[in-house]
C-alpha positions in Angstrom: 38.7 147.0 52.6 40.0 144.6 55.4 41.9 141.3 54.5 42.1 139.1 57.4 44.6 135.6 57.3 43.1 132.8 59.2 45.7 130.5 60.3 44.9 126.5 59.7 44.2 126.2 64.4 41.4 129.0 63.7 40.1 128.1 60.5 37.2 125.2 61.4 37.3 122.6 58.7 36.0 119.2 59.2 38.1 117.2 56.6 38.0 113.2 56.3 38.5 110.8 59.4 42.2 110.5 58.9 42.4 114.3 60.1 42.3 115.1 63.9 41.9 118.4 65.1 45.2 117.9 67.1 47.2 117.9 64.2 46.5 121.4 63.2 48.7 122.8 66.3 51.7 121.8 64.1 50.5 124.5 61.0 49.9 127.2 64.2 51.0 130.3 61.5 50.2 129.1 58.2 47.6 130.9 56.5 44.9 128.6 54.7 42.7 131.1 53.9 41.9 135.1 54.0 38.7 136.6 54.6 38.0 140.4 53.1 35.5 142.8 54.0 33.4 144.7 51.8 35.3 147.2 50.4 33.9 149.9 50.0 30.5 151.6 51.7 28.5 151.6 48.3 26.6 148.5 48.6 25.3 147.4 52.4 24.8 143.7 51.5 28.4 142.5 50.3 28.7 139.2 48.3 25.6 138.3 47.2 26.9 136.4 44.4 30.5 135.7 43.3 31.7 134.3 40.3 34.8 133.4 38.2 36.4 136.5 37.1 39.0 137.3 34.0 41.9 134.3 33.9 45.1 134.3 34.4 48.8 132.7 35.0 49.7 134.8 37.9 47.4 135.3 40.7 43.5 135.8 40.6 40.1 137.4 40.2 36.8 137.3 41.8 33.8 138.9 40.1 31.7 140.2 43.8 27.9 141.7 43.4 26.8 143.9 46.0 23.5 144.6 47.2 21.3 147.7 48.9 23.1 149.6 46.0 23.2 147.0 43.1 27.1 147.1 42.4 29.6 144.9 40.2 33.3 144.4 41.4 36.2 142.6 41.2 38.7 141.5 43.9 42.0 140.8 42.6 44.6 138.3 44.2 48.2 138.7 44.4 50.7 135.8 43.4 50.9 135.8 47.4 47.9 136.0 48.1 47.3 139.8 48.6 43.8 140.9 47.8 42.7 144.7 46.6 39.5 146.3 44.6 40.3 146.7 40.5 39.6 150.2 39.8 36.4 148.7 37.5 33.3 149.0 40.6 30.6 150.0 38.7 27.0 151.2 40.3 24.4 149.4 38.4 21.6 152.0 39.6 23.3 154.7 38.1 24.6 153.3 35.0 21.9 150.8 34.3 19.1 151.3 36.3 19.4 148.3 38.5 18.0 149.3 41.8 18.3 146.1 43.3 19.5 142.5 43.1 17.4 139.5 44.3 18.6 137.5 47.6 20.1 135.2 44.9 21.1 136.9 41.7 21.8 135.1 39.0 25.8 135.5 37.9 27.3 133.4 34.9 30.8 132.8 33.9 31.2 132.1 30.3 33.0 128.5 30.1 34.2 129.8 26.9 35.9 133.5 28.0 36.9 135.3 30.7 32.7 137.1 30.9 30.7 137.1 33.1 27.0 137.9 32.8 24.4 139.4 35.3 20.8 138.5 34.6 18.4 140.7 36.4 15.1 142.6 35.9 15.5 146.1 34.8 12.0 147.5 35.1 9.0 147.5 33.0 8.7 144.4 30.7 12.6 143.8 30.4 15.2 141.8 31.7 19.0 143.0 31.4 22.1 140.9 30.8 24.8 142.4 32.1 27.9 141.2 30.2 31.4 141.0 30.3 35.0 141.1 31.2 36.8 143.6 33.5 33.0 145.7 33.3 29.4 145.0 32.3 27.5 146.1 29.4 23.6 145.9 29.0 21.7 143.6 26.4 18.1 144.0 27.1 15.3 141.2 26.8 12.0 142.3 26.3 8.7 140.5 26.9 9.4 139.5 30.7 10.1 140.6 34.5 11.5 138.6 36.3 14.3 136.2 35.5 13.9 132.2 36.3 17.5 130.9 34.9 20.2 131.1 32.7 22.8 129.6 30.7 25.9 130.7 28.2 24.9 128.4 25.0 26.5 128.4 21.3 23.1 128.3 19.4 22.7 126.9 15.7 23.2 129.6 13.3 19.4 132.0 12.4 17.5 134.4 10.6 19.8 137.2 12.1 22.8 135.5 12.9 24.5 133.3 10.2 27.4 132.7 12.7 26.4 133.0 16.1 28.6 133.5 18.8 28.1 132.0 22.4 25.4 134.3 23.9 22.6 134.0 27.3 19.8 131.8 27.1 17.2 133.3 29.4 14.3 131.4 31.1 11.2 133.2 32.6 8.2 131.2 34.0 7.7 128.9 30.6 9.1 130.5 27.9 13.1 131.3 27.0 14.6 134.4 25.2 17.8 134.8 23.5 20.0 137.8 24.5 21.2 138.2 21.6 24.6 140.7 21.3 24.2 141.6 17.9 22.0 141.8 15.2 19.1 141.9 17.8 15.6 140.9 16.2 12.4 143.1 16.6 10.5 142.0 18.4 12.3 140.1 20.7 11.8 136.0 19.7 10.6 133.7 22.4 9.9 130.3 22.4 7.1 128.7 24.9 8.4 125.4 26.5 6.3 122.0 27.0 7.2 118.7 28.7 6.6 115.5 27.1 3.4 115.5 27.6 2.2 118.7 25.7 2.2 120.7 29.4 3.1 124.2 29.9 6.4 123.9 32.2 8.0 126.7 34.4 11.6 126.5 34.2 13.8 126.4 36.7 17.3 125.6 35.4 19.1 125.7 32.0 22.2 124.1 30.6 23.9 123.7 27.5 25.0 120.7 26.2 26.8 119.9 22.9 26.7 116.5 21.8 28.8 114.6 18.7 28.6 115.3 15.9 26.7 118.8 16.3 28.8 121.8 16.3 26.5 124.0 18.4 24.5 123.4 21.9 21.4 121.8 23.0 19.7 122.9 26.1 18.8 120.8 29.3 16.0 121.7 30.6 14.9 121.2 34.8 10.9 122.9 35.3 7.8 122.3 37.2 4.7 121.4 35.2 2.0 124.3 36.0 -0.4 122.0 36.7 1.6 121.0 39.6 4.1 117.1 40.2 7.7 116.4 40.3 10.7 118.3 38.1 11.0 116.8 35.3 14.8 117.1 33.2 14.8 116.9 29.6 16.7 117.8 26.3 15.1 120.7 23.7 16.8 122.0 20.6 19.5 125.2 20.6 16.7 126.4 18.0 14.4 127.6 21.4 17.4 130.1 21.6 15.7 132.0 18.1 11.9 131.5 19.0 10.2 129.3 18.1 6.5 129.7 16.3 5.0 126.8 18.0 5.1 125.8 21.6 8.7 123.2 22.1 8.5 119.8 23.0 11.8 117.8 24.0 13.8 116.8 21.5 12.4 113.8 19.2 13.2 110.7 20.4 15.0 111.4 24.2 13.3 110.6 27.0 12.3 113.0 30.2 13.5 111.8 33.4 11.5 112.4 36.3 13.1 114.0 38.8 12.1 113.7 43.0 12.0 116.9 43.5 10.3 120.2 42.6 12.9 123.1 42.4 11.7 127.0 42.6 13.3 130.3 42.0 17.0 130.1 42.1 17.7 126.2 41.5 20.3 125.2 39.0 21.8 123.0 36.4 25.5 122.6 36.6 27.0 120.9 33.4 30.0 118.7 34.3 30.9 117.7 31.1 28.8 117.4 27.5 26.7 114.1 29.1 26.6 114.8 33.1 24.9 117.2 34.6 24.2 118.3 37.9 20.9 119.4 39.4 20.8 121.8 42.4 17.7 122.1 43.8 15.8 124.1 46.5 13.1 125.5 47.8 11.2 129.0 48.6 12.8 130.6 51.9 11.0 129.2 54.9 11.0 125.3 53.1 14.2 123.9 53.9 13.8 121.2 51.2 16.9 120.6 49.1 18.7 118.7 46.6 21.7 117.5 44.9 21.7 114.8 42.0 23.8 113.3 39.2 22.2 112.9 35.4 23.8 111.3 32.5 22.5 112.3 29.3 23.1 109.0 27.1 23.4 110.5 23.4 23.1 107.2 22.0 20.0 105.9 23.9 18.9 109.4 24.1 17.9 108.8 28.1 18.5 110.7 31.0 19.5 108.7 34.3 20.3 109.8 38.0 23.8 108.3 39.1 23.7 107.0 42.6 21.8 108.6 45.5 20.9 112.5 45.7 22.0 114.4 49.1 19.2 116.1 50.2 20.6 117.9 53.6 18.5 120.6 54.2 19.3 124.4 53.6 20.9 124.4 50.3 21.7 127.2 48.5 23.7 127.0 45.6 26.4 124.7 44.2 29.8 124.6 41.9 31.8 122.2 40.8 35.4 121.7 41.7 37.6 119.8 39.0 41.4 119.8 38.7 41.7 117.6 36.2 42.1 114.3 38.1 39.2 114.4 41.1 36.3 116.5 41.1 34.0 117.1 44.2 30.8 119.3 44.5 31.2 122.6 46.6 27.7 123.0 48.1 26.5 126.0 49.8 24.2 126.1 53.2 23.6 129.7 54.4 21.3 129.0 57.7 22.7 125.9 58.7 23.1 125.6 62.0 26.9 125.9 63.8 27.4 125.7 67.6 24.1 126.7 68.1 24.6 129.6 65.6 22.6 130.2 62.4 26.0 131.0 60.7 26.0 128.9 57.6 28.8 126.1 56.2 30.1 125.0 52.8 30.0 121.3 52.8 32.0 119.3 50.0 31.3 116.6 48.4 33.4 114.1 46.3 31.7 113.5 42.6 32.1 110.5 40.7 30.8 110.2 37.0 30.2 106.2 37.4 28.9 106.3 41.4 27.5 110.2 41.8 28.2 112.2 44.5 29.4 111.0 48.1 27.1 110.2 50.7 28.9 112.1 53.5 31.4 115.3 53.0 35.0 115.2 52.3 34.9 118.5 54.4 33.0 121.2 56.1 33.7 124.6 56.4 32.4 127.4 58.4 33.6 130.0 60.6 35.5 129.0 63.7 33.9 131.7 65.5 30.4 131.8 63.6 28.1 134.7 64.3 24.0 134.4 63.8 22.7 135.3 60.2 26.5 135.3 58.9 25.3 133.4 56.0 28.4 131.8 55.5 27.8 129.8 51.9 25.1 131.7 50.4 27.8 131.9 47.4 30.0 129.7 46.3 32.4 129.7 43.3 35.0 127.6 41.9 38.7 130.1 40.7 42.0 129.5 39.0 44.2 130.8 41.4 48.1 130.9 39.8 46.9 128.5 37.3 45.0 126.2 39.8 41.6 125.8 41.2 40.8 127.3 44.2 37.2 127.7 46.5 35.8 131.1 47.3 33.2 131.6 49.4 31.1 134.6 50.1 29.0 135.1 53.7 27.3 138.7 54.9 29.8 141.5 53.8 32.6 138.9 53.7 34.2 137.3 50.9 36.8 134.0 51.7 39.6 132.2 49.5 41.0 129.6 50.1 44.6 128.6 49.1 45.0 125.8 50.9 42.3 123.1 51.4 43.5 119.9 52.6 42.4 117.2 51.4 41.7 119.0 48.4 44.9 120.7 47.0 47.8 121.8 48.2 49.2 125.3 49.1 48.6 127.2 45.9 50.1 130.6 46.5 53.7 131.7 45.8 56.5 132.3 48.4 54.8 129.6 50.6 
């Protein structure tokens, strides 16, 4: 494994007006961020998905997947910065039977713990959930193939579990399976999903929201109607997370907004708090169509409403949300866009407001200062406490970067600096 530090004159970040690229000769030395190699020759497609990993006070971790060899690890970061592999690599072929990961797995972090879960097919007519914390173990799902989306949700207490704990809600075209982690029915409940007008509807995102006074989560819901049309974003009971014996309808009495766009495959709802939401949108690979918008979920009107304008730049991957507590900005991944004439990828970042919705142009950009084709700098994105602060990763081809320092973000966040 090779850690590289980029110094703030090689790193290319486009940061507001106020910044000139002249004033990065005076930080000539200072390491903003470190790039690290795949570590390992087990997996020949590094960093296809990175999330959160356990939390801490003093340094870091990054939960890495690997592909070409399904593999879980976790990077670990030094007070100082230093990076190395935890001794917890696993090979998902040989210990779950996971041959393969799709170009954009789907990886959750638990709000609630230090988890992580791994939703993937696992042959036949099951889907695994990979779960946990320092090292995966399988739930299985059975009934579907292939994974749609996801979500960690505390569902209302059932049949099997009195007092449920927070578990995987698992979409697959238009139905939605608990993983349960204990007390696992047979056979496996599933509950089909409808719009508001009585349509079957694929899903393509989940979130969970918990609204006052309930004690347990909702879900938010972005699909496609089969028939065809727009996306369509609505609210449906935590009960779809138990089955449901009847195809589910949205939530009596709450509205379904309409959303201008379709998403496919690998789109996602983002939950910013218990009544904003964010939907990441995009298309097959070879439609560059793409989406980012702002939802408030009204509890009281029980309506659903975009917040200022969507960014649609093209190429979107995946998204995360950046919050410390007094400014929050969207981190935005785009994998094939275009740099120096180079399909290398850049992260663009955008500032997110829960009154106006997200900024119209970037805060910053990042790439590569030297970017190489297919590099696909931002096809992961994740959002890290870092020595008790939050800190951007982002992963590219075999190539995994932190950054400390992100101006005019935060500050330097590492010790000894």
């Amino acid at each position: 494994m090779r850690t590289t530090l980029y110094t703030a004159a090689l790193l290319a970040l486009a940061a507001a007006p106020a910044c000139k690229w002249t004033e990065f000769d005076d930080l000539e030395g200072d390491t903003w961020v470190t790039a690290t190699d795949k570590p390992n020759g087990d997996s020949t497609d590094y960093g296809v998905a990175i999330a959160r990993g356990q939390r801490g006070s003093n340094g870091g971790k990054l939960v890495v997947l690997g592909s070409g060899q399904a593999q879980f690890t976790e990077l670990v970061y030094s007070p100082n910065g230093d990076a190395d592999l935890a001794p917890t690599a696993q090979k998902l072929n040989s210990q779950f039977g996971i041959g393969n990961l799709d170009i954009q797995p789907i990886l959750l972090a638990d709000p609630t713990s230090d988890e992580v879960s791994l939703v993937v097919n696992s042959g036949g007519q099951s889907i695994a959930v990979l779960t946990g914390a320092g090292g995966l173990l399988a739930h299985q799902v059975f009934g579907p193939e292939q994974p749609d989306s996801a979500t960690y949700m505390l569902p209302p207490p059932n049949a099997t579990q009195p007092t449920p704990p927070v578990q995987v809600l698992v979409a697959a075209s238009d139905v939605v399976y608990g993983a349960f982690v204990s007390n696992t029915p047979n056979p496996q409940p599933k509950c089909n999903i409808v719009d508001d007008a009585a349509a079957a509807l694929d899903v393509k995102g989940l979130g969970a929201t918990r609204l006052a006074p309930s004690t347990t989560d909702d879900v938010v819901v972005w699909g496609v109607p089969k028939a065809g049309g727009m996306g369509k974003l609505s609210v449906y009971p935590g009960s779809v997370f138990a089955g449901c014996a009847a195809p589910q309808a949205p939530l009596t009495g709450w509205a379904t907004a309409t959303t201008p766009f379709a998403p496919s495959k690998g789109s996602q709802l983002i939950m910013v708090d218990a009544t904003h939401v964010l939907a990441v949108g995009h298309k097959d690979l070879g439609n560059p169509e793409s989406f980012l918008g702002l939802y408030r979920l009204d509890p009281t009107a029980k309506t659903i409403t975009m917040i200022g304008a969507p960014v649609t730049v093209p190429d979107l991957r995946t998204a995360a949300i950046y919050d410390d507590g007094s400014k929050k900005y969207v981190v935005a991944g785009y994998p094939t866009a275009i740099i120096d004439g180079t399909k290398s990828g850049q992260v663009a970042i955008y500032t997110l407001d829960l009154t106006s919705g997200i900024g119209t142009s970037p805060s910053a950009v990042l790439h590569d200062a030297q970017p190489e084709e297919e590099q696909q700098f931002g096809r992961a994105v994740a959002v890290t406490p870092f020595n008790g602060k939050p800190v951007i990763a982002v992963a590219a081809d075999n190539e995994i970067f932190m950054y400390f320092r992100l101006d005019p973000l935060y500050a330097e966040t590492r010790t000894g600096r």
